[in-house]
C-alpha positions as CSV (number, residue, x, y, z in Angstrom):
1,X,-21.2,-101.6,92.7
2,X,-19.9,-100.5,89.2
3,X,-16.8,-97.8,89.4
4,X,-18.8,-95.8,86.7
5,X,-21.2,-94.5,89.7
6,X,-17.9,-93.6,91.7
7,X,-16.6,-92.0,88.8
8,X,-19.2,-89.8,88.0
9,X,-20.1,-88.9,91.7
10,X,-16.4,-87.4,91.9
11,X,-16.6,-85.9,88.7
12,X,-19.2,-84.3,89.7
13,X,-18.0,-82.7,93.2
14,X,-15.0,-81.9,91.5
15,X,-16.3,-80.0,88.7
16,X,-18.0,-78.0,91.9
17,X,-15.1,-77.3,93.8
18,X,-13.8,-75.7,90.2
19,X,-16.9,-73.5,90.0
20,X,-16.9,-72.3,93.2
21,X,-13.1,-71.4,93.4
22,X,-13.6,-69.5,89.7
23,X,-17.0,-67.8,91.2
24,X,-14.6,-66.5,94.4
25,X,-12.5,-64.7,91.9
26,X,-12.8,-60.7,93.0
27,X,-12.7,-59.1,89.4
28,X,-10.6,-55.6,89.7
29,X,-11.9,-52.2,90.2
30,X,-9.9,-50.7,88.1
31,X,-9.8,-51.9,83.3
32,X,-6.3,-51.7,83.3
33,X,-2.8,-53.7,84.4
34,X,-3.1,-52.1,87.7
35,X,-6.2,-53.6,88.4
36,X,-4.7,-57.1,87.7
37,X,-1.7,-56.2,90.5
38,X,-4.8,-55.8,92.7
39,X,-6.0,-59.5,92.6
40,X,-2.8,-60.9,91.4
41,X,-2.6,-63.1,95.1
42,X,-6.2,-64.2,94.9
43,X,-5.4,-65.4,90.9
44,X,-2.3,-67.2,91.5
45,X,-3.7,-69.1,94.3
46,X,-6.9,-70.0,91.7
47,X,-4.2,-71.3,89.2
48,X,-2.2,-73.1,92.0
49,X,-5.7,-75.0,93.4
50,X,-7.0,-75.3,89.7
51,X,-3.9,-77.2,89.0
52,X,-4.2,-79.3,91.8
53,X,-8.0,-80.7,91.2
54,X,-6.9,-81.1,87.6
55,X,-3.9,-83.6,89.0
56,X,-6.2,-85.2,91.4
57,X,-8.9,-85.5,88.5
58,X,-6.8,-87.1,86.1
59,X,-5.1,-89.3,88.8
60,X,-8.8,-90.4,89.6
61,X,-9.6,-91.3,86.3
62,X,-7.1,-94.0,86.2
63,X,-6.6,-95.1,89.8
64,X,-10.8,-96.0,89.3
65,X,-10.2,-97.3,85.7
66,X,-8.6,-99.9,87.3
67,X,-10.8,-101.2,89.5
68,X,-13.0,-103.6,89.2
69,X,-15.6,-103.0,91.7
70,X,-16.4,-100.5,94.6
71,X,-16.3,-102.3,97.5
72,X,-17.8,-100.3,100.5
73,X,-14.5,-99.5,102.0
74,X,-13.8,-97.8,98.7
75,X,-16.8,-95.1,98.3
76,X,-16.3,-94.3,101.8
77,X,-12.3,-93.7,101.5
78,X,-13.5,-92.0,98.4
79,X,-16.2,-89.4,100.2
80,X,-13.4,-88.8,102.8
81,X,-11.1,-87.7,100.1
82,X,-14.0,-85.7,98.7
83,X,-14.3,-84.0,101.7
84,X,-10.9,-82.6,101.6
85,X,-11.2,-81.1,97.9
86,X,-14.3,-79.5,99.2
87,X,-12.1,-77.4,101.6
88,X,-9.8,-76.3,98.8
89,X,-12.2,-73.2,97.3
90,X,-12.4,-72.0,101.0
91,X,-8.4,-72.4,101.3
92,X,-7.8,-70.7,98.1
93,X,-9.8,-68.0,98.5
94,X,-8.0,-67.3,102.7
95,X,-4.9,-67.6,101.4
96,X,-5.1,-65.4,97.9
97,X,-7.0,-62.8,100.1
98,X,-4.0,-63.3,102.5
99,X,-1.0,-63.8,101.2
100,X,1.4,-62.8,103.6
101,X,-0.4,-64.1,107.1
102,X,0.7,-67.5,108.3
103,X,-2.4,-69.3,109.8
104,X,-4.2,-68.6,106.1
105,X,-1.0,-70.2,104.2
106,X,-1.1,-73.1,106.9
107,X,-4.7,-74.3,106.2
108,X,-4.0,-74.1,102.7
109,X,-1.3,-76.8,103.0
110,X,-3.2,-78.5,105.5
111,X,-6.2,-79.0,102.9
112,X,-3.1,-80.0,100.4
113,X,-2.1,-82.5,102.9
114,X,-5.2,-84.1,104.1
115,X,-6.1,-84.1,100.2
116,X,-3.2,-85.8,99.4
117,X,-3.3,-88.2,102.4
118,X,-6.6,-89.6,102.1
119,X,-6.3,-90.1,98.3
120,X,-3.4,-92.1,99.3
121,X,-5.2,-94.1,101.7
122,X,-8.0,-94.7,99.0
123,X,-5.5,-95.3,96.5
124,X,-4.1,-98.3,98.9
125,X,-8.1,-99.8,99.3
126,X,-7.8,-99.7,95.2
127,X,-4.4,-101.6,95.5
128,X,-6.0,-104.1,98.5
129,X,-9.2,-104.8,96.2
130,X,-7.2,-105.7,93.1
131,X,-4.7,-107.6,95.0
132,X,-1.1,-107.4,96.2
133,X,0.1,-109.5,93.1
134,X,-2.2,-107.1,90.5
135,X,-1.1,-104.8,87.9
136,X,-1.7,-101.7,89.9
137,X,0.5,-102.9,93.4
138,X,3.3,-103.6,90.6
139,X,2.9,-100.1,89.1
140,X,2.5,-98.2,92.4
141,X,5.0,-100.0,93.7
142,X,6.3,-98.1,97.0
143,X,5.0,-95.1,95.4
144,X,8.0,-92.5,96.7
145,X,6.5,-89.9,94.2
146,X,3.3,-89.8,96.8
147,X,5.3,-90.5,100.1
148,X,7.5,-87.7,98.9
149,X,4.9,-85.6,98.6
150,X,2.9,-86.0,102.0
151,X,6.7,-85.2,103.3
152,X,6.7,-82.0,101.4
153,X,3.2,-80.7,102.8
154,X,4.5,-81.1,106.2
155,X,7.9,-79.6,105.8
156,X,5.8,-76.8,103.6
157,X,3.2,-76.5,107.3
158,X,5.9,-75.8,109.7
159,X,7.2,-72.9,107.0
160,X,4.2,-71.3,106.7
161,X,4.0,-70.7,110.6
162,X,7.4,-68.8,110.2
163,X,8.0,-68.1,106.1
164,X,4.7,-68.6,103.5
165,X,6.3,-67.5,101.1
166,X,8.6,-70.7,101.2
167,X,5.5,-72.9,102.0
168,X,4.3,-71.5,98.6
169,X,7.3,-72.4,96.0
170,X,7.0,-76.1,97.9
171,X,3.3,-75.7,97.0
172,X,3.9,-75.5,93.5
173,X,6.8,-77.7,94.0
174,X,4.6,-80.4,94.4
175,X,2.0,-79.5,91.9
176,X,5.0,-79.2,88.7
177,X,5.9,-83.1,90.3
178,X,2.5,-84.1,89.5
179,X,1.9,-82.6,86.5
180,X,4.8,-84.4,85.2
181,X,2.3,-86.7,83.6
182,X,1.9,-90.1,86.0
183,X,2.7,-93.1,83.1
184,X,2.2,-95.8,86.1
185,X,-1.7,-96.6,86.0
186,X,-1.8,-95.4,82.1
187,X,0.2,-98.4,81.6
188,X,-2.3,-100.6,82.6
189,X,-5.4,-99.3,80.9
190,X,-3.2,-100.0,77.3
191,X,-3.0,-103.4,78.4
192,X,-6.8,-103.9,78.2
């Protein structure tokens, strides 16, 4: 199967997953300043999660720019890691609504995690497809940038049991790591 189909099909859910988080968004009761102090949680945590399907959209784009073909083993590591960005407007909205709790700031970073876990396994069925030898399994390499990060999500879940706030700052740790622009898999596409 072509990668366009793949492509599109993720573009798709992903441009969902951005409307529904921006259609969660409680305007404030009151037209000044004060009324933004009201929903100030519930808006950073849109920024955060907006941040973070814009990484995983971009990241997309080239990890499937790649790839020849979509195997079967690919669209279904794919729908699993679609599965978990579905979760994140439902996590975003918890934990902006609930800042302070723990359980709320936990299933955020579990959604973060399992996002960036199964993208990882999908990104390795990219790396199997093309080959261990390819242009990709050179670039990715041992890919500490992403191993790093799964580390960070769990060190950021046993924190927001005890201390959110700290989850939080590893949160957007994470997210300022990846938006550090990803030059690996860009490479390759200027090569074609």
């Amino acid at each position: 199967m072509s990668t366009s189909r793949v492509e599109a099909f993720s573009d798709g859910v992903l441009a969902i997953v951005i409307t529904i988080m921006v259609l969660k968004l409680q305007t404030p009761d009151s037209l000044d300043m004060a009324g933004l102090k009201e929903i100030y949680p519930t808006l950073l945590a849109y920024i955060l999660s907006y941040a973070y399907v814009g990484i995983y959209w971009a990241n997309h784009h080239h990890l499937l720019a790649v790839l020849q073909i979509a195997t079967g083993k690919i669209l279904w590591r794919n729908l699993l890691w679609l599965f978990f960005m579905t979760l994140i407007p439902t996590s975003t909205e918890w934990m902006g609504l609930n800042p302070s709790v723990e359980f709320p700031a936990f299933f955020y970073g579990f959604t973060l995690l399992m996002c960036a876990l199964t993208y990882n396994i999908l990104q390795t069925e990219v790396i199997r497809v093309n080959g261990k030898d390819s242009a990709i399994a050179e670039r990715i390499g041992k890919d500490l940038k992403g191993k790093g990060s799964l580390i960070g999500y769990l060190i950021a879940l046993v924190f927001s049991l005890y201390i959110p706030m700290v989850s939080y700052v590893i949160y957007v740790a994470i997210a300022i790591l990846w938006f550090i622009p990803d030059k690996r898999l860009e490479s390759i596409l200027h090569q074609n």
